[in-house]
C-alpha distance (Angstrom), angle and dihedral (degrees) to the residues before:
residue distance angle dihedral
X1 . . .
X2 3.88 . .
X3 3.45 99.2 .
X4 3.85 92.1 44.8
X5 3.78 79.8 60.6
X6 3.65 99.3 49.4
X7 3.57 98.5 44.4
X8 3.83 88.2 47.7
X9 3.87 95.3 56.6
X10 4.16 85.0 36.7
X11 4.23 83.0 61.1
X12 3.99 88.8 40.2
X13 3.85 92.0 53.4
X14 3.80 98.2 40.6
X15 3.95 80.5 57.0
X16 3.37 103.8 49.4
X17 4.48 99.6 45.2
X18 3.36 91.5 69.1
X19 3.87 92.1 46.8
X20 3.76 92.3 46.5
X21 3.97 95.2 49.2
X22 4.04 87.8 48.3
X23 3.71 88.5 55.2
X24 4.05 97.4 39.8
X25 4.17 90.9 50.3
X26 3.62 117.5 84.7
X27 3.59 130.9 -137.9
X28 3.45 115.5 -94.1
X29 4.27 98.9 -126.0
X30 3.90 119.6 -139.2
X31 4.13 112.0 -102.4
X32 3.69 113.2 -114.0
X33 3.45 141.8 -169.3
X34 3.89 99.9 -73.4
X35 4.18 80.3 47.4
X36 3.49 87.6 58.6
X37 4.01 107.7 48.2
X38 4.31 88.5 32.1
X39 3.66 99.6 132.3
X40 4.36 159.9 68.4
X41 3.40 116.7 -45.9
X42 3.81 124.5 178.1
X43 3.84 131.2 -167.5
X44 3.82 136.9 94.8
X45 4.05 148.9 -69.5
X46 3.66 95.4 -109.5
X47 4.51 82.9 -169.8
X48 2.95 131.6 11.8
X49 3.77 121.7 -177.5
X50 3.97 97.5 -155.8
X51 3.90 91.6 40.4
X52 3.68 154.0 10.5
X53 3.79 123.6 -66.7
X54 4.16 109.8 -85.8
X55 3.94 132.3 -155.5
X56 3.85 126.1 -148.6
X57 4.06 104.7 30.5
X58 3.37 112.1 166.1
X59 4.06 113.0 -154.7
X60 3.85 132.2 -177.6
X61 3.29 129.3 -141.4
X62 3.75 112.3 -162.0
X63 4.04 133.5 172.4
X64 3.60 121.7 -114.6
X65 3.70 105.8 152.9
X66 3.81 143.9 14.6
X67 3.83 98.4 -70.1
X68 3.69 97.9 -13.8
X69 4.27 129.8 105.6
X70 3.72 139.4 -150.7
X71 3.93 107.8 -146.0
X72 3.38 122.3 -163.9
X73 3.76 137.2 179.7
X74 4.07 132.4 -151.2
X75 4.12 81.7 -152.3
X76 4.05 100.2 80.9
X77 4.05 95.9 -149.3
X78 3.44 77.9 76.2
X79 3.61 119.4 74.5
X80 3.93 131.2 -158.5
X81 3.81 111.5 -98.1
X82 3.80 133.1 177.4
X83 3.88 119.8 -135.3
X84 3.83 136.3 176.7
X85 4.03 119.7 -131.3
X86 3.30 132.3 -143.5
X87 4.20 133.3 -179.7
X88 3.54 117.8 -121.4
X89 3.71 121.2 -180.0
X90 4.04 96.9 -57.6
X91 3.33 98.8 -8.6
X92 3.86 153.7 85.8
X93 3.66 111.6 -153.2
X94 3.74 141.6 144.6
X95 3.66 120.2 -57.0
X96 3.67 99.6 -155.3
X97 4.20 142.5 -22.2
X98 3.51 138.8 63.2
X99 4.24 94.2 -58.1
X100 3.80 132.1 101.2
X101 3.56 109.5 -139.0
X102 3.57 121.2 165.0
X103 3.76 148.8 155.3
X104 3.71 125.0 -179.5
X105 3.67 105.3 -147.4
X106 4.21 99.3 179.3
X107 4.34 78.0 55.8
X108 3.36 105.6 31.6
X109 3.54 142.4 -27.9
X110 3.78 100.4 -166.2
X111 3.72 90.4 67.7
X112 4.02 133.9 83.9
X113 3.76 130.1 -165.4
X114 3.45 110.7 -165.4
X115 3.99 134.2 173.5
X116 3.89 114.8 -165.4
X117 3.50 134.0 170.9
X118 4.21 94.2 -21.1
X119 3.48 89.1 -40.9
X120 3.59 138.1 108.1
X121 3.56 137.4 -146.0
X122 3.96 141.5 -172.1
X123 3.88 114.4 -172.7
X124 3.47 145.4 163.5
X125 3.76 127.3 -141.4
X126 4.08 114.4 -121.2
């Protein structure tokens, strides 16, 4: 009768690990667009309309939403904004708000033009 019970709970378990791992994985989610320009760009405010032109700006790009970026600069007249993406024809630019975001993918994806707060920036991603 012990071994009846052993091999019972021995089927039992075998059926329920496989369960169990299905349930602990995660799905895997789809990249999007703020997957795809995440990152460290460098380059320089080419104007600037609280100060002079500047070379060597470094400015990350990192995911914090479906489709949407934090942007951040190591220069501090720029300040960190968030801003939504969307694709239009060959390119992945701002969805909405007072930011230029853009990145010309039929020219070339490695660089960013960006406009924030009065100032403007033209980057490339390293």
């Amino acid at each position: 009768m012990r071994a009846y019970w052993i091999r019972v709970l021995t089927l039992l378990l075998a059926a329920l690990l496989p369960a169990s791992a299905a349930i602990a994985a995660t799905p895997e989610r789809k990249p999007d667009l703020a997957d795809m320009v995440a990152g460290t760009y460098e380059g320089d405010i080419i104007s600037d309309a609280r100060g002079s032109s500047k070379s060597g700006v470094t400015i990350t790009v990192v995911r914090t939403g479906k489709n949407v970026v934090e942007v951040s600069c190591d220069c501090k007249r720029i300040p960190k904004v968030q801003i939504p993406l969307e694709k239009a024809m060959d390119a992945i630019l701002a969805e909405s708000g007072p930011y230029v975001f853009l990145i010309d993918t039929a020219r070339d994806s490695r660089r960013l033009s960006l406009t924030i707060d009065d100032a403007s920036l033209s980057v490339e991603r390293q």
